[in-house]
N, C-alpha and C positions, 0 to 999 in steps of 0.2 A: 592546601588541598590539591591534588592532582587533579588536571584538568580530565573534564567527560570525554569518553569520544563518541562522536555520535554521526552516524550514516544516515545519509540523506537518501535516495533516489529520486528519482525524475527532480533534481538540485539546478537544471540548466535553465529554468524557467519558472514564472509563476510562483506558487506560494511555495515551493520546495528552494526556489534558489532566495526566498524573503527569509525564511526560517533557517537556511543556512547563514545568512548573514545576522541573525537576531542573536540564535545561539552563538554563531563566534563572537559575537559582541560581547555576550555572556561572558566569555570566557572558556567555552567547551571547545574542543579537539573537534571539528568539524569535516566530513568527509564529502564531496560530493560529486553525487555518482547521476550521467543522464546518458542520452544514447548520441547525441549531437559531440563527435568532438570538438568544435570551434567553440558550440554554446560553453557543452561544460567545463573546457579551460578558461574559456573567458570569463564565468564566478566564480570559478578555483582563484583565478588570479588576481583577479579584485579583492578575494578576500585574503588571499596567501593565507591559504588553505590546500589541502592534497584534492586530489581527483581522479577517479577512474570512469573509464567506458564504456558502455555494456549498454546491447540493444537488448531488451526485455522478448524479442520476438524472434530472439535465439538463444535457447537454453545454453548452450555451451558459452555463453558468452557470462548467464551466471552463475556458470560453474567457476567460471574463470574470475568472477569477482567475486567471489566467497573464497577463492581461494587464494586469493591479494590480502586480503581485510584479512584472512587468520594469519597468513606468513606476517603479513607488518603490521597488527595490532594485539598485544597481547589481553585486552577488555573493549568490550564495545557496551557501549552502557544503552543508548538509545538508536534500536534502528527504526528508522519513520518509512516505511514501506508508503512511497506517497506516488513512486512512476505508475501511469496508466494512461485510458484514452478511448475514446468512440471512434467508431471506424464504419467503413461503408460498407459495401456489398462485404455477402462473409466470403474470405478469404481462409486458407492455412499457414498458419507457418512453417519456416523449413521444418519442424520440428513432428508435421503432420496434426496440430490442435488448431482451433476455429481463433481468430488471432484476437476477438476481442476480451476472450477466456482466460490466453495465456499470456499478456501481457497485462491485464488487470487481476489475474488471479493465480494462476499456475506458477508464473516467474519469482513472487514474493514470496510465493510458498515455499518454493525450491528453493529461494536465496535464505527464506530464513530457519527452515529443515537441514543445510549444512550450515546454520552458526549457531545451530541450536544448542551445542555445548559450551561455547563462548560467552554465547547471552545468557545460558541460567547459572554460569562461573561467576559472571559478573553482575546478575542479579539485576539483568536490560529490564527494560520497558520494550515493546515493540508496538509502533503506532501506523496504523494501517486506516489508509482515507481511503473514505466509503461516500456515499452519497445519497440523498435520501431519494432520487431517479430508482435506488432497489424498493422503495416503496411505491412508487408511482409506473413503473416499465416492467419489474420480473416477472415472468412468468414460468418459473423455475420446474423442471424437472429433472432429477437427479439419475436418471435411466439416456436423458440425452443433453447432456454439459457441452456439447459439440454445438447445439442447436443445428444437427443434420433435416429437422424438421420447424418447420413454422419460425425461421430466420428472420428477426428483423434487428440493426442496428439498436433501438431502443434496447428491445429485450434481453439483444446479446451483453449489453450497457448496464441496463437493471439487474439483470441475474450475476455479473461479475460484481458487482458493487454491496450484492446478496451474501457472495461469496465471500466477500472480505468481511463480511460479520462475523458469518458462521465459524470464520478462520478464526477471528481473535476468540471467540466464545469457547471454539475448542483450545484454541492453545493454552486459556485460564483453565482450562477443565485436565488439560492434560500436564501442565507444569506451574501449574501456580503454585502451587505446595512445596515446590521447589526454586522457589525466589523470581520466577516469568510476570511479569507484569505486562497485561495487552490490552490497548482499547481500540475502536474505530472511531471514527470523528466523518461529519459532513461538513466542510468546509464551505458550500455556499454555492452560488451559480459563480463563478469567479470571471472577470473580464482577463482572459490569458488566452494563447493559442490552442489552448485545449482539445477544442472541437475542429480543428483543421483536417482530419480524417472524412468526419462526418458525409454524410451527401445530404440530409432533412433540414429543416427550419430550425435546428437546433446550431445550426453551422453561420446561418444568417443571424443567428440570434444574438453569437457571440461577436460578428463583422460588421454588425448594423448600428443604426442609431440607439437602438436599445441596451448598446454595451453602456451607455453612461448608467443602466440603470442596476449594472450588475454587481458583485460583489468586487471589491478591489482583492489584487494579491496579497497585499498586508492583511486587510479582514480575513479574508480565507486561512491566512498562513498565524491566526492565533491563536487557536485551539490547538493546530497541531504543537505550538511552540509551548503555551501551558501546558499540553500531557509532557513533551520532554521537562520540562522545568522545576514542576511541584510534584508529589509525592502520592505514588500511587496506595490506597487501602486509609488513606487519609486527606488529599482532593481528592480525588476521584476512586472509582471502583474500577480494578481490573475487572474484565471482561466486557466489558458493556457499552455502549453506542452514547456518542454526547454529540450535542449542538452547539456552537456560541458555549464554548465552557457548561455548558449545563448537562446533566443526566436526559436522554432524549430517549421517546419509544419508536423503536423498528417496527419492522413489518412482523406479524405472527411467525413466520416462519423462520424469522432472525432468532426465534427462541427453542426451534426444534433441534432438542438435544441429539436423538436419532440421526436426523438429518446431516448437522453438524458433522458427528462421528465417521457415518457413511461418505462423506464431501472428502474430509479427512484422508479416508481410505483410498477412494478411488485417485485422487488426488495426488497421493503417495505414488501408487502406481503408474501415473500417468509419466510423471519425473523420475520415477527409480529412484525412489528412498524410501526404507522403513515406515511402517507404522505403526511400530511398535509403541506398547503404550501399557501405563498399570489400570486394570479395571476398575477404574471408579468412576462410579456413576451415581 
């Protein structure tokens, strides 16, 4: 059987660069994609495996790796949309979006809206880590995604992590009927450099003695590696949020189909791409 290929992001650390090595272990074509080049060569090369670079907090950076992965992979079977991060005072990026937005939500969006004809060729899975902090931090509103008003780290944190719900929800609503299989997952408070951005107690939390009490990168990185591995619509259900491999409930507003659609939309427009789509609802 021909080997999977399967794209990683944020692969140079943590439970992206654990899952890039479990899957090659496997047996799968493994890609892995972070914004550090010294990191992500250095688990490309450990696993002699390929690698590409790309800072998530510059769009043209994943235009330019959507457009690597289609010139030299003719199937992508699993892309695990896992780069992200908390960050401190809001900030823009050059791209002119609020950066905790568009590098946990806009960038995946955009990387996976140009391989959208790849993935449902080859009948992907797209796995998109999320965090149950959207239950506990968002305070979403869909009129300011910017968070130009009532800006805090948390919430910019929550409401991206919101975001990646509502994405896989619509992307089952929008192409599941055409072989797309999508979940999100919480992979844990994980002990990794994650929160290095941070500037709150959430920064001390991951530096301090309390890291022993966190999730390790293995734990965190096996949910994501179960959805790549078993078989969506038989474990698991496309569209839907899990925990620890289990069926897990989001926040209410993880289920607002409206919403969703609308996220979708603007979303679209924010990167410059279609949103086009069959009405059904």
């Amino acid at each position: 059987m021909t080997a999977r290929t399967v794209v990683i992001t944020g692969a140079s650390d943590g439970i992206g660069a654990v899952a890039a090595r479990r899957l090659h272990e496997a047996g799968d074509t493994v890609v892995v994609v972070g914004r550090s080049p010294e990191k992500t060569r250095g688990v490309a090369t450990a696993l002699g495996v390929a690698s590409v670079t790309a800072d998530f907090a510059r769009l043209d950076d994943v235009r330019d790796l959507a457009a690597h992965l289609l010139e030299r992979y003719e199937r992508i079977d699993v892309l695990a949309n896992n780069a992200g991060g908390i960050f401190g005072d809001r900030t823009l990026t050059v791209d002119g979006n609020e950066t905790t937005f568009q590098v946990n939500h806009l960038a995946p969006f955009l990387l996976t809206s140009l391989l959208k004809n790849r993935l449902i060729e080859s009948n992907a899975r797209v796995i998109n880590t999320s965090s149950v902090a959207h239950a506990r931090f968002a305070a979403f509103d869909i009129d300011d995604l910017q968070l130009e008003h009532g800006y805090s780290e948390n919430r910019a944190y929550g409401n991206a992590k919101l975001a990646n719900i509502l994405f896989t929800t619509e992307l089952h609503r929008r192409f599941g009927d055409q072989g797309l299989s999508a979940a999100a997952f919480h992979p844990g408070v994980v002990a990794t450099n994650f929160a290095d951005g941070s500037t709150t107690a959430m920064r001390h939390i991951y530096r301090s003695i309390f890291r022993v009490l966190l999730t390790t990168p293995e734990q965190g990185a096996d949910t994501l590696v179960w959805l790549a591995q078993t078989m969506p619509g038989v474990d698991w259900y496309s569209g839907a949020y899990y925990v620890k491999r289990h069926l897990a409930k989001a926040s209410p507003l993880a289920y607002n189909t409206a919403l969703a659609r609308e996220l979708w939309e603007k979303s679209a427009a924010l990167v410059g791409v279609s949103s086009t789509t069959p009405q059904r609802y």
